[in-house]
Biotite code that builds the C-alpha atoms (Angstrom):
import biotite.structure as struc

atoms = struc.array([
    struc.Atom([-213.579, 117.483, 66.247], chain_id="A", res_id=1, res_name="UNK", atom_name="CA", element="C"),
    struc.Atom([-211.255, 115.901, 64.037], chain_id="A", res_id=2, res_name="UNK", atom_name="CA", element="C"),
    struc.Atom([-210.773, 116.302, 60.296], chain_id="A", res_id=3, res_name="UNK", atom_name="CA", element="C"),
    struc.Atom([-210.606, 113.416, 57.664], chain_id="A", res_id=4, res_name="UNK", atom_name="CA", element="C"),
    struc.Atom([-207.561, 113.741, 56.806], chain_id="A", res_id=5, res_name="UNK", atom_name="CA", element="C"),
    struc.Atom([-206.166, 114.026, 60.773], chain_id="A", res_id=6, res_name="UNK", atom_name="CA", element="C"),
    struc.Atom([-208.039, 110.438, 61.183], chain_id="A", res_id=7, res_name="UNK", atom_name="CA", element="C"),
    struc.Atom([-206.679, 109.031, 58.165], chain_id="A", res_id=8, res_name="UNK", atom_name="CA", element="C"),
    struc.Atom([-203.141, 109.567, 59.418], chain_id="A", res_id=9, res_name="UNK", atom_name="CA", element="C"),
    struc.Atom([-204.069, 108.081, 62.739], chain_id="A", res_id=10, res_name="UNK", atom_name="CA", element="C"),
    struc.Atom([-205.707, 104.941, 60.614], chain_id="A", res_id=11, res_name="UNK", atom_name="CA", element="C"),
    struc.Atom([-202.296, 104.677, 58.562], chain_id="A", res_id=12, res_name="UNK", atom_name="CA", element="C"),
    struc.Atom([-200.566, 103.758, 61.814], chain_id="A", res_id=13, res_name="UNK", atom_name="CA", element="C"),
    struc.Atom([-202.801, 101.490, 63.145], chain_id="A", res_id=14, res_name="UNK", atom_name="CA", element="C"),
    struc.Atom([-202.222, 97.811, 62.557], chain_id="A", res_id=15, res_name="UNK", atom_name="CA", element="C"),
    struc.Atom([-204.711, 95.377, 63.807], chain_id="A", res_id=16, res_name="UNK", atom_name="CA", element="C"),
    struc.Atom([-208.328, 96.453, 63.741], chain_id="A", res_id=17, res_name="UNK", atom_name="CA", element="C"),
    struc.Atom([-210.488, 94.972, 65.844], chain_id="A", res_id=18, res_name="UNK", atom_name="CA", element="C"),
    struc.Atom([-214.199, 94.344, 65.543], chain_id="A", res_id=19, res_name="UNK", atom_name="CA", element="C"),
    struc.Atom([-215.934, 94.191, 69.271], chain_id="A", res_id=20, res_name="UNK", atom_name="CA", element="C"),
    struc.Atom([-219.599, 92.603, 69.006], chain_id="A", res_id=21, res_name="UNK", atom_name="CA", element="C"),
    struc.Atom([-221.258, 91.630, 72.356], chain_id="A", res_id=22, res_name="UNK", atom_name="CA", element="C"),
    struc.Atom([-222.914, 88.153, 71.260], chain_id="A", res_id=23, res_name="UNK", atom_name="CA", element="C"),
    struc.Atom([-219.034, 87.306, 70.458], chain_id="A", res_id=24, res_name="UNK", atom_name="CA", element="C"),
    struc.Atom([-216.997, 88.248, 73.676], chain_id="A", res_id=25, res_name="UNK", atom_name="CA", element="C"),
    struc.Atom([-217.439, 84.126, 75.165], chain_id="A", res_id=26, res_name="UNK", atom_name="CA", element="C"),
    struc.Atom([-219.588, 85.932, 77.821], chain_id="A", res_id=27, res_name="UNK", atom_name="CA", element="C"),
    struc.Atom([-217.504, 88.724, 78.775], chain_id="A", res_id=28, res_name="UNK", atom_name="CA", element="C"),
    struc.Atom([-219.008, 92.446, 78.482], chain_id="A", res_id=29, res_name="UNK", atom_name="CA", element="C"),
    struc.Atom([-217.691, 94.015, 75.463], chain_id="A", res_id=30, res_name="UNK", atom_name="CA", element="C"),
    struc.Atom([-215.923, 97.033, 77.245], chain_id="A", res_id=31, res_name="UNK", atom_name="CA", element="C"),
    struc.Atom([-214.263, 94.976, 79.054], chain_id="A", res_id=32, res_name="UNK", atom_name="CA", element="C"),
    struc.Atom([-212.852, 93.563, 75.674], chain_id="A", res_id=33, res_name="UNK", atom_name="CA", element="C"),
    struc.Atom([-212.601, 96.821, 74.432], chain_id="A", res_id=34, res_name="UNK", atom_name="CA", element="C"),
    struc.Atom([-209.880, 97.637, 77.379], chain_id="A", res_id=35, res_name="UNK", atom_name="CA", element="C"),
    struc.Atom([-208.033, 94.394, 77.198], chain_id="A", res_id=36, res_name="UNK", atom_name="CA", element="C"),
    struc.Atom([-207.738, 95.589, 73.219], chain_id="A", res_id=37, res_name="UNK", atom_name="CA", element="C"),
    struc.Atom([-206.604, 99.415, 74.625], chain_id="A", res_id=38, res_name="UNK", atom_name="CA", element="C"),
    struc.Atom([-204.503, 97.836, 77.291], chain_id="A", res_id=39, res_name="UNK", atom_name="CA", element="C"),
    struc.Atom([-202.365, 95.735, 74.407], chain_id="A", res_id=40, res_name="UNK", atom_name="CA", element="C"),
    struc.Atom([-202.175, 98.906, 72.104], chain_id="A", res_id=41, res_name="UNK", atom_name="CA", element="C"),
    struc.Atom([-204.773, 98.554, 69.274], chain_id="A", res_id=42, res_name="UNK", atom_name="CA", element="C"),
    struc.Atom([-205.850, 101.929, 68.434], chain_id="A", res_id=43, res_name="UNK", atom_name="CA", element="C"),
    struc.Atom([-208.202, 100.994, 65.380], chain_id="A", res_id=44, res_name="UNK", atom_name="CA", element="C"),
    struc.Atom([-212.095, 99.141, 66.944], chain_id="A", res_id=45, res_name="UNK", atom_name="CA", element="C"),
    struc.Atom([-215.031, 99.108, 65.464], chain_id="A", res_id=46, res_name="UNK", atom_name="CA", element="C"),
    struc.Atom([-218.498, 98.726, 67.177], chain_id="A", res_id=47, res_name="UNK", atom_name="CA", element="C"),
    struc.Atom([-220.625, 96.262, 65.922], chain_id="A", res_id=48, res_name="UNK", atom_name="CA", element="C"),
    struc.Atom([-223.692, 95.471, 67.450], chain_id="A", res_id=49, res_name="UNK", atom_name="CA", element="C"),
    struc.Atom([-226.770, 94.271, 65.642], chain_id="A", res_id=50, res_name="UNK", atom_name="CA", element="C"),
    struc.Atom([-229.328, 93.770, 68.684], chain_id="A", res_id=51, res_name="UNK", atom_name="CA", element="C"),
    struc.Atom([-231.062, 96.476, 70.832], chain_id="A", res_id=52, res_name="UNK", atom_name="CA", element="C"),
    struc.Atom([-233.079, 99.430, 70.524], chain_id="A", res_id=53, res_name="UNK", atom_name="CA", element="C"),
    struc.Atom([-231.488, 102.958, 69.557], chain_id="A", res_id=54, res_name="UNK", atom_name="CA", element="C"),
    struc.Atom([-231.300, 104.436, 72.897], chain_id="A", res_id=55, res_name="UNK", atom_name="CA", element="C"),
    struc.Atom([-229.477, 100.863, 74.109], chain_id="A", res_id=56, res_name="UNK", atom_name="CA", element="C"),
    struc.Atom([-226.492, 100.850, 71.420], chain_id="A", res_id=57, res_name="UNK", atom_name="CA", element="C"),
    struc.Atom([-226.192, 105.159, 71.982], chain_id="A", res_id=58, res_name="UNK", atom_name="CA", element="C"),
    struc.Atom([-225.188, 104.286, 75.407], chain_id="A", res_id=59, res_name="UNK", atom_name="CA", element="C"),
    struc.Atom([-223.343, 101.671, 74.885], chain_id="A", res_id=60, res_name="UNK", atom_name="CA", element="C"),
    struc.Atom([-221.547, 104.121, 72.216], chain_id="A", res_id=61, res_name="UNK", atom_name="CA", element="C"),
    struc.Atom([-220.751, 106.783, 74.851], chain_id="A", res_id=62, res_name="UNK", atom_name="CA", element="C"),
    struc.Atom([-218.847, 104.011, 76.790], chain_id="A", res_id=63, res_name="UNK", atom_name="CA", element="C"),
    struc.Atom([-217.184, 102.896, 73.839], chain_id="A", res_id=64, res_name="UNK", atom_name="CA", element="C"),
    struc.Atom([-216.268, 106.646, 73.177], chain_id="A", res_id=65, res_name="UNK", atom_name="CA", element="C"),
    struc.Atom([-215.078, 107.829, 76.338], chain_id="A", res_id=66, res_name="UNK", atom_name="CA", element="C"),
    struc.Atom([-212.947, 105.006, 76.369], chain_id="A", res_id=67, res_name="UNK", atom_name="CA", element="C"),
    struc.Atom([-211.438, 105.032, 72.752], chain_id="A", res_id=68, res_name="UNK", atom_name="CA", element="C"),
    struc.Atom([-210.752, 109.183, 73.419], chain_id="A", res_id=69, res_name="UNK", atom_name="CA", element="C"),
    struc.Atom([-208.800, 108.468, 76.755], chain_id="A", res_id=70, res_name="UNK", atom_name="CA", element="C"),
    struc.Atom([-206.666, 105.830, 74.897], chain_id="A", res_id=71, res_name="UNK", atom_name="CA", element="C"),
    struc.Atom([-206.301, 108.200, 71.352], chain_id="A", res_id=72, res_name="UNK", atom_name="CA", element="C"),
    struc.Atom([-207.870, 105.198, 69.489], chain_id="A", res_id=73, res_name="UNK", atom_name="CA", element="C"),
    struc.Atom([-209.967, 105.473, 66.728], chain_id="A", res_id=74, res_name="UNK", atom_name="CA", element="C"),
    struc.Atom([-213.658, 104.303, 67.328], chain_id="A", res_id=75, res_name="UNK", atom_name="CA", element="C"),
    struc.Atom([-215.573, 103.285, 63.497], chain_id="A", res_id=76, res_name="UNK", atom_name="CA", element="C"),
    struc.Atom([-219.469, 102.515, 63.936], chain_id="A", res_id=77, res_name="UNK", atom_name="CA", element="C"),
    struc.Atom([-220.978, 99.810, 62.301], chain_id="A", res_id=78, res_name="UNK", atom_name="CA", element="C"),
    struc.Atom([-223.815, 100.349, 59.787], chain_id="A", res_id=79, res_name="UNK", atom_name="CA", element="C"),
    struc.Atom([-225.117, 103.530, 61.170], chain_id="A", res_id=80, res_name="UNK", atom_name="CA", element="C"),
    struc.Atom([-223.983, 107.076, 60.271], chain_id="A", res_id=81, res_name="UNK", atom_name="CA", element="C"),
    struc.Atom([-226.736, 108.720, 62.352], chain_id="A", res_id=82, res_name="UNK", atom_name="CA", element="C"),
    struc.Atom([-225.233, 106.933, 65.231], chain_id="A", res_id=83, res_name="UNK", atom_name="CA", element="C"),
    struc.Atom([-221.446, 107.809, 64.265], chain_id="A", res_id=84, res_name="UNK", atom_name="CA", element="C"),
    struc.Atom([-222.727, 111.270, 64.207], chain_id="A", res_id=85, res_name="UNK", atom_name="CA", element="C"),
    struc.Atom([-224.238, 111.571, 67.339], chain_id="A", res_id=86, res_name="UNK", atom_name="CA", element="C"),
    struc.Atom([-221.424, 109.856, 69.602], chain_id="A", res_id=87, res_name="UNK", atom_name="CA", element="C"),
    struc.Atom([-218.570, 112.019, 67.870], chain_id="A", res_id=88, res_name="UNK", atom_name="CA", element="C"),
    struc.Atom([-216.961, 108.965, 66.242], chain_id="A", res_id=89, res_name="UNK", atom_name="CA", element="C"),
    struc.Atom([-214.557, 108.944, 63.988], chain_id="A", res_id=90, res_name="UNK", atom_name="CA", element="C"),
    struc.Atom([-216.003, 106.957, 60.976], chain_id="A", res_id=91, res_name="UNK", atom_name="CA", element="C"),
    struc.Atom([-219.121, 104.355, 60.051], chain_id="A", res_id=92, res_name="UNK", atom_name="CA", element="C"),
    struc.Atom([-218.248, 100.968, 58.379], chain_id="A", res_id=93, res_name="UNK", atom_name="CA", element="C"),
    struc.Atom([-220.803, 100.054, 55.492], chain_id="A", res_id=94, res_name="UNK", atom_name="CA", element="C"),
    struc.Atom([-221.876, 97.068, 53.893], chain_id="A", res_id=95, res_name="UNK", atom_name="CA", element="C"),
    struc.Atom([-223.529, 96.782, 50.329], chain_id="A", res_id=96, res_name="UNK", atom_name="CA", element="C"),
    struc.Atom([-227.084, 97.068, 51.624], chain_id="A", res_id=97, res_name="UNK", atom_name="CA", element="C"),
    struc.Atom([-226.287, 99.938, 54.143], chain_id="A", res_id=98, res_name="UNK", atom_name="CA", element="C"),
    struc.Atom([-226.246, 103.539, 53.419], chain_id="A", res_id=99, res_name="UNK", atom_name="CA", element="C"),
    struc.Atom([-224.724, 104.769, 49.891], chain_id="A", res_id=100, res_name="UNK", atom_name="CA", element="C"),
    struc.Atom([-221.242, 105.608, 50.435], chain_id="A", res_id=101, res_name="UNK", atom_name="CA", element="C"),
    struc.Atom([-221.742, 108.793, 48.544], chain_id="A", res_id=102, res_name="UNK", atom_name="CA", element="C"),
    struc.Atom([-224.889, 109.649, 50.620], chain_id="A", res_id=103, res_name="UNK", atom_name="CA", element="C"),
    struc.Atom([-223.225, 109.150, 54.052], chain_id="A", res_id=104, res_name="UNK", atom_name="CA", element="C"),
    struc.Atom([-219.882, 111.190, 52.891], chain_id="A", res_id=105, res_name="UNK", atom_name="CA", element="C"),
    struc.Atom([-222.544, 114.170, 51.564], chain_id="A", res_id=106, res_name="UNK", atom_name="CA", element="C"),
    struc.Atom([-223.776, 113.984, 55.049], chain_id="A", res_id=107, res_name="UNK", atom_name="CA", element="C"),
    struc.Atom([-220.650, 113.120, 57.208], chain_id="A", res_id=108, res_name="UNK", atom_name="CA", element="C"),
    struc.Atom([-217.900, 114.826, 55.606], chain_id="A", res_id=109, res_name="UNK", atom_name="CA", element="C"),
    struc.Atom([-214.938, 114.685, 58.124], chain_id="A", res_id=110, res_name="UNK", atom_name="CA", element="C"),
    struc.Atom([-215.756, 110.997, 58.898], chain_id="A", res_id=111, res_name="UNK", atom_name="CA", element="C"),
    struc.Atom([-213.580, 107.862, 58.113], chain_id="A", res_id=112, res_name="UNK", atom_name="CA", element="C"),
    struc.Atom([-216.127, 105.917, 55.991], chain_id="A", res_id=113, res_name="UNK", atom_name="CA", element="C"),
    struc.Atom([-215.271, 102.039, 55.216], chain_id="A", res_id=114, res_name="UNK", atom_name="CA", element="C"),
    struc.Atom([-217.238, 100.055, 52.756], chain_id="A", res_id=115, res_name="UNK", atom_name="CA", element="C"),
    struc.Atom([-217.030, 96.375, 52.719], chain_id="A", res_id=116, res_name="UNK", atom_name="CA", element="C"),
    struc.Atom([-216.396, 94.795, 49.025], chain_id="A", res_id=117, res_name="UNK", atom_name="CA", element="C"),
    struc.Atom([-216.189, 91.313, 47.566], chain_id="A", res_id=118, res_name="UNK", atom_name="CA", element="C"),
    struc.Atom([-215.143, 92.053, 44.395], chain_id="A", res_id=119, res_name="UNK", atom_name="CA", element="C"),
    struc.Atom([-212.920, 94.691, 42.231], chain_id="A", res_id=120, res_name="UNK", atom_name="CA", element="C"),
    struc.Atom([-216.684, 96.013, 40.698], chain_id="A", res_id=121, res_name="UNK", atom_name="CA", element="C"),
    struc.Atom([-218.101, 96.792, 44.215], chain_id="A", res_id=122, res_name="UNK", atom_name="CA", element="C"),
    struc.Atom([-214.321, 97.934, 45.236], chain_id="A", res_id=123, res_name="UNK", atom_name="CA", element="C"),
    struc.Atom([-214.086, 100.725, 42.792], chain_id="A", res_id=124, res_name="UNK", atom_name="CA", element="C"),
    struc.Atom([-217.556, 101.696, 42.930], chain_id="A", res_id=125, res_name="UNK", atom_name="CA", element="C"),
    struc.Atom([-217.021, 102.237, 47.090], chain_id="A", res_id=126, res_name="UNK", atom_name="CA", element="C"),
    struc.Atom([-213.535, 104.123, 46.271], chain_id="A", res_id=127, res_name="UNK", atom_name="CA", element="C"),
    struc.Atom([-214.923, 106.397, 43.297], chain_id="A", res_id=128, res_name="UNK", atom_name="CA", element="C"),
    struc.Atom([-218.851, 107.649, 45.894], chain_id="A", res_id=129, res_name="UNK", atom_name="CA", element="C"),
    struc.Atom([-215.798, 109.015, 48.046], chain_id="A", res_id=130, res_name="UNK", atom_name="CA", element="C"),
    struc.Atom([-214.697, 106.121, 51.013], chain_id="A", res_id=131, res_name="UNK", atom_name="CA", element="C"),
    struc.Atom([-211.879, 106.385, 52.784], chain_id="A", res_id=132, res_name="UNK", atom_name="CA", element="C"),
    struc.Atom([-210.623, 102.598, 53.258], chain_id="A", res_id=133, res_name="UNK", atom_name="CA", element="C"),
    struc.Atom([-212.224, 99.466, 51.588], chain_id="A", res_id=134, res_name="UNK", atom_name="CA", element="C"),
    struc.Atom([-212.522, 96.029, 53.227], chain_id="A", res_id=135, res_name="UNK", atom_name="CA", element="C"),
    struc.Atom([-211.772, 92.819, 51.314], chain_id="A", res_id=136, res_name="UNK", atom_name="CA", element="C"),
    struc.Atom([-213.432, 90.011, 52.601], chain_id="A", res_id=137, res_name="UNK", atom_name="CA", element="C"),
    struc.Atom([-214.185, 87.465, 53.954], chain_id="A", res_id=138, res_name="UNK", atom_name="CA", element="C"),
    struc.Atom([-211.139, 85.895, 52.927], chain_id="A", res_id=139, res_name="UNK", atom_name="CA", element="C"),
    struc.Atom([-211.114, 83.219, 55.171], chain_id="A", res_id=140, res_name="UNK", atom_name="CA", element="C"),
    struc.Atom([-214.373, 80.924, 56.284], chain_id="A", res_id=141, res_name="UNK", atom_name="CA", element="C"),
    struc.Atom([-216.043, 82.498, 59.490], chain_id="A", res_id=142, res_name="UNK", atom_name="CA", element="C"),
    struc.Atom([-218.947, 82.229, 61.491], chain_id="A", res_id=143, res_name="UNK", atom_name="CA", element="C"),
    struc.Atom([-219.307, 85.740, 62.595], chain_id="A", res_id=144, res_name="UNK", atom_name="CA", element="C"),
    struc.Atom([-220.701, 87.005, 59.298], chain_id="A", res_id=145, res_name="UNK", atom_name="CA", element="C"),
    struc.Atom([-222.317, 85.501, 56.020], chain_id="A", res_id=146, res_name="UNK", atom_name="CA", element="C"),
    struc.Atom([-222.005, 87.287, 52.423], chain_id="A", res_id=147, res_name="UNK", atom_name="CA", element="C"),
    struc.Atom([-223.537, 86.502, 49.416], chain_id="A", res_id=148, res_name="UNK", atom_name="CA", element="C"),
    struc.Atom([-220.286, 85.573, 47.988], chain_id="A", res_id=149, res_name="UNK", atom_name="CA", element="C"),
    struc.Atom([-218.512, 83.605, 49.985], chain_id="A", res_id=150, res_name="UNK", atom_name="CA", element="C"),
    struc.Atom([-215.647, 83.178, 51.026], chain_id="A", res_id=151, res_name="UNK", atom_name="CA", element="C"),
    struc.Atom([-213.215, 85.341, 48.279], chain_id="A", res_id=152, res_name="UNK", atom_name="CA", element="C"),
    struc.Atom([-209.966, 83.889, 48.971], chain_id="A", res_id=153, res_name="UNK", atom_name="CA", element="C"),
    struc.Atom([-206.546, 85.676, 49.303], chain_id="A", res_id=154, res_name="UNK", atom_name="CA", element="C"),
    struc.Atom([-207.000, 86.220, 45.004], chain_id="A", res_id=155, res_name="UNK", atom_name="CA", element="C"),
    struc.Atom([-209.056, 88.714, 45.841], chain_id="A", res_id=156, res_name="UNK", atom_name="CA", element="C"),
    struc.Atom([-206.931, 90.697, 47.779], chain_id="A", res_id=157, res_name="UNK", atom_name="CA", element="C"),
    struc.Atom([-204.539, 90.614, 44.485], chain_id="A", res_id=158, res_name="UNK", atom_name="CA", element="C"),
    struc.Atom([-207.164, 91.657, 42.133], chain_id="A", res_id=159, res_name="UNK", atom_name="CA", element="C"),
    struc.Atom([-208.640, 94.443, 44.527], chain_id="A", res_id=160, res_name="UNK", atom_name="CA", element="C"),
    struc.Atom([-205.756, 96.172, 45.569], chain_id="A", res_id=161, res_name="UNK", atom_name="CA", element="C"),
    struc.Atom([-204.517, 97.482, 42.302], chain_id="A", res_id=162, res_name="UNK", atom_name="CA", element="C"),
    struc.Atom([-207.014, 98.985, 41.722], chain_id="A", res_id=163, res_name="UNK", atom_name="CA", element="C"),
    struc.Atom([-207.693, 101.151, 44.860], chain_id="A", res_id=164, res_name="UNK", atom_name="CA", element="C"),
    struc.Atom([-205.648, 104.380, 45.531], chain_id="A", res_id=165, res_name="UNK", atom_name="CA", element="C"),
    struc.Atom([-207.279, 104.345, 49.338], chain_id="A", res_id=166, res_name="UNK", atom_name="CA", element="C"),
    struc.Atom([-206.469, 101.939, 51.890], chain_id="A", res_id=167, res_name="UNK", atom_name="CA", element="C"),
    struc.Atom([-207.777, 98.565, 52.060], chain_id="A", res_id=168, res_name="UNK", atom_name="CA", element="C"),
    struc.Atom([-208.652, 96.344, 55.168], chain_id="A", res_id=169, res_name="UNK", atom_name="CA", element="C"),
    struc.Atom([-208.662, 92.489, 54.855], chain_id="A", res_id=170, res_name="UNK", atom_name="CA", element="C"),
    struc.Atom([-211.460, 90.844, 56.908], chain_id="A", res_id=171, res_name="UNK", atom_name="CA", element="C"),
    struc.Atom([-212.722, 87.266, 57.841], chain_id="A", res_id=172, res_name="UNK", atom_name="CA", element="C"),
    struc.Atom([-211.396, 84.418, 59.570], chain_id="A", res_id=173, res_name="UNK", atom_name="CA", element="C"),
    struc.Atom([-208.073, 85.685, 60.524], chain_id="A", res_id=174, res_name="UNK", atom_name="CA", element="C"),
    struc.Atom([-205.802, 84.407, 63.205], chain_id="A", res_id=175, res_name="UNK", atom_name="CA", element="C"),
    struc.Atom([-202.400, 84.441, 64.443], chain_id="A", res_id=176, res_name="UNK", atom_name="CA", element="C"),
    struc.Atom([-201.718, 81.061, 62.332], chain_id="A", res_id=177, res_name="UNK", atom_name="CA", element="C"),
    struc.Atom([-202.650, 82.101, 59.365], chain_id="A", res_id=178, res_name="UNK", atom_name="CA", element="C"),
    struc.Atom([-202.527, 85.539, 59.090], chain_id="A", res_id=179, res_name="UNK", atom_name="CA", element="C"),
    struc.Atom([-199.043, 85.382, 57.627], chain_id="A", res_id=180, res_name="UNK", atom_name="CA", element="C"),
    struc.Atom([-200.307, 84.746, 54.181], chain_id="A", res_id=181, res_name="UNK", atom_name="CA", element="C"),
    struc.Atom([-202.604, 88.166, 54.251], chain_id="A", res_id=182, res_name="UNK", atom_name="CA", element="C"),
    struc.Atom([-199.695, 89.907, 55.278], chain_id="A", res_id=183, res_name="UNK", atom_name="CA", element="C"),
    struc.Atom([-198.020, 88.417, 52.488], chain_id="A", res_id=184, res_name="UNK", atom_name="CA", element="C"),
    struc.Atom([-200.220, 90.018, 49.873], chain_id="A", res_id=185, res_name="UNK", atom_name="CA", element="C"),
    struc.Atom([-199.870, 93.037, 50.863], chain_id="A", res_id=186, res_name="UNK", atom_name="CA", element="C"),
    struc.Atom([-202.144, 93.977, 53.691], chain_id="A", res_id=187, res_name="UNK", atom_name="CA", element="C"),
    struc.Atom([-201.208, 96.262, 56.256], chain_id="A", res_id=188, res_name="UNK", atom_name="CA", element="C"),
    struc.Atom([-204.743, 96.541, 58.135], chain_id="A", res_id=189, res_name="UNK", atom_name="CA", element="C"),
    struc.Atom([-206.292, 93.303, 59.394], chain_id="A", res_id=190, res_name="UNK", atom_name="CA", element="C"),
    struc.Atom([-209.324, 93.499, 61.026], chain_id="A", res_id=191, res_name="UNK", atom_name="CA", element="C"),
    struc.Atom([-210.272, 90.544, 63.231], chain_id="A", res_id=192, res_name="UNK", atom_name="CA", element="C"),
    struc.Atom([-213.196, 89.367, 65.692], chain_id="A", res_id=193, res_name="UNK", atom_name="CA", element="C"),
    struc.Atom([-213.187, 86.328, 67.524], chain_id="A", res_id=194, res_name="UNK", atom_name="CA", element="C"),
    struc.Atom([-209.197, 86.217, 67.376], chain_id="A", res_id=195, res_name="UNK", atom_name="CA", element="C"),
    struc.Atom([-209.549, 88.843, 69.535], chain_id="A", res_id=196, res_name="UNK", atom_name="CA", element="C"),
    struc.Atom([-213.086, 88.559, 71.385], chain_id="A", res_id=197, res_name="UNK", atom_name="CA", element="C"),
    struc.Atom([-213.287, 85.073, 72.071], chain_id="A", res_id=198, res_name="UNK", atom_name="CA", element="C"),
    struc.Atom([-210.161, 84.288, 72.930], chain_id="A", res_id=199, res_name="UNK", atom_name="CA", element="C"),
    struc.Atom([-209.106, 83.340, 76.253], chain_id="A", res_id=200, res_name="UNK", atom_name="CA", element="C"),
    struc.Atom([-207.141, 86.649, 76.912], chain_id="A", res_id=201, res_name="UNK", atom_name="CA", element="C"),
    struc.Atom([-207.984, 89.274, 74.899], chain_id="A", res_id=202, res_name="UNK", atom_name="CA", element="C"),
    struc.Atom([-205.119, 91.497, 75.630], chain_id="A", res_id=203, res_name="UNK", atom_name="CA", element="C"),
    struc.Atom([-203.065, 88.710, 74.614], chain_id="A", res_id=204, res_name="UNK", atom_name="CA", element="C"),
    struc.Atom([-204.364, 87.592, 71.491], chain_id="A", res_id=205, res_name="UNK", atom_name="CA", element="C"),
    struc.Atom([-204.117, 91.367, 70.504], chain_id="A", res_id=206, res_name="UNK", atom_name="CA", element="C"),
    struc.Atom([-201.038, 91.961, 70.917], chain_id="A", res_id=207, res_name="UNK", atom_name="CA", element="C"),
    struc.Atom([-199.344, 88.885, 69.311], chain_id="A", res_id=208, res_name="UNK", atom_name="CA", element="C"),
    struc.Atom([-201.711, 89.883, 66.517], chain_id="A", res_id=209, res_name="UNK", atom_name="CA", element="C"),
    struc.Atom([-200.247, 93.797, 66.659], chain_id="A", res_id=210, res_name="UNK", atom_name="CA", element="C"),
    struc.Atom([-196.807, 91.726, 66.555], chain_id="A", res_id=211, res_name="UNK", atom_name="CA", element="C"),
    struc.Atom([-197.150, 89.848, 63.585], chain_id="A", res_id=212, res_name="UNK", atom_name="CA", element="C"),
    struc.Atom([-198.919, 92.487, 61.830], chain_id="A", res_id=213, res_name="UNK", atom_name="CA", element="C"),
    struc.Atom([-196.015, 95.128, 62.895], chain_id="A", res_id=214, res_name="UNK", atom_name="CA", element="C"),
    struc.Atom([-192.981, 92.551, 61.399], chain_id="A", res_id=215, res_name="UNK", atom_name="CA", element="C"),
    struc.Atom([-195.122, 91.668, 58.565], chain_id="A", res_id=216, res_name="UNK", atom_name="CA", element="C"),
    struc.Atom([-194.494, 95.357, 57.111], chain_id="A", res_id=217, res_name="UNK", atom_name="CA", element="C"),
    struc.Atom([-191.122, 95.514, 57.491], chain_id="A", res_id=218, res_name="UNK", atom_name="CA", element="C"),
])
């Protein structure tokens, strides 16, 4: 089992983070997205599925697993800690009505725990209960998720990250064409989902994304 701080380095030097949800892949099964997203070098996915009964997204969490350990990617849960737990992931992504971030790192201590944000307030308060990367988001429209506030624009992004002495993640509607701008304030994780999942090749579509994400920190 891994440590926190061992899967933080292996986070730091990921680039493009990509976010595999079933009802998204344009029909495909998502492990087969998953290895078209090995196969072009992402080493940073998160498993997102809202539908199905416990038992249902635990086995489709042991695929995911298996497969992330074989390529030495990183595999983050959606929502559920319990779940992250049992599969031997490596972290849990939470949203503002999921789990308390200080709860789930008094429970899961060696896990990567991400908390969504939409504001400095909410970023602070996820970096001070003890998470290990905060997402800013979405800043771009999308379909694949609604928040309460919107879309938050690139601004936010400025007005987040000086604030935050953990990592940050920059989330929603993000694509090759206009992923330059993110870059350009400063991101160095962008996580993406139909970019990726919906597009016509997946392995593709990752790696120009890896590309552009690669030059944009130089």
């Amino acid at each position: 089992m891994s440590t926190h701080a061992e899967r933080m380095a292996a986070f730091a030097e990921a680039d493009l983070y990509v976010v595999i949800t079933g009802a998204f892949c344009a029909n495909r099964a998502a492990l087969d997205v998953l290895d078209a997203c090995l196969e072009a070098g992402v080493r940073l996915v998160q498993m997102r599925e809202k539908e199905g009964s416990d038992l249902d997204l635990f086995m489709l969490g042991r695929a995911f697993r298996g497969k992330t350990r074989a390529a030495g990617a990183l595999m983050i849960v959606d929502d559920r800690v319990d779940l992250a737990l049992a599969l031997d992931a490596d972290g849990v992504h939470l949203g503002q009505a999921d789990l308390p971030v200080a709860e789930a790192r008094r429970i899961a201590p060696e896990l990567i725990i991400g908390a969504s944000s939409h504001n400095p307030e909410e970023a602070a308060a996820a970096q001070n209960a003890g998470a290990s990367y905060v997402n800013i988001g979405p800043v771009y429209p999308t379909r694949t998720k609604s928040v309460p506030a919107g879309v938050v624009g690139l601004e936010m992004v400025d007005a987040i990250r000086p604030i935050l002495r953990v990592p940050f993640t920059c989330m929603g509607g993000i694509k090759a064409d206009n992923i330059g701008p993110v870059l350009a304030h400063g991101a160095r994780h962008c996580a993406v989902v139909t970019a990726v999942t919906a597009a016509p090749d997946p392995r593709a579509a990752a790696a120009e994304l890896r590309a552009l994400i690669r030059a944009g920190r130089r």
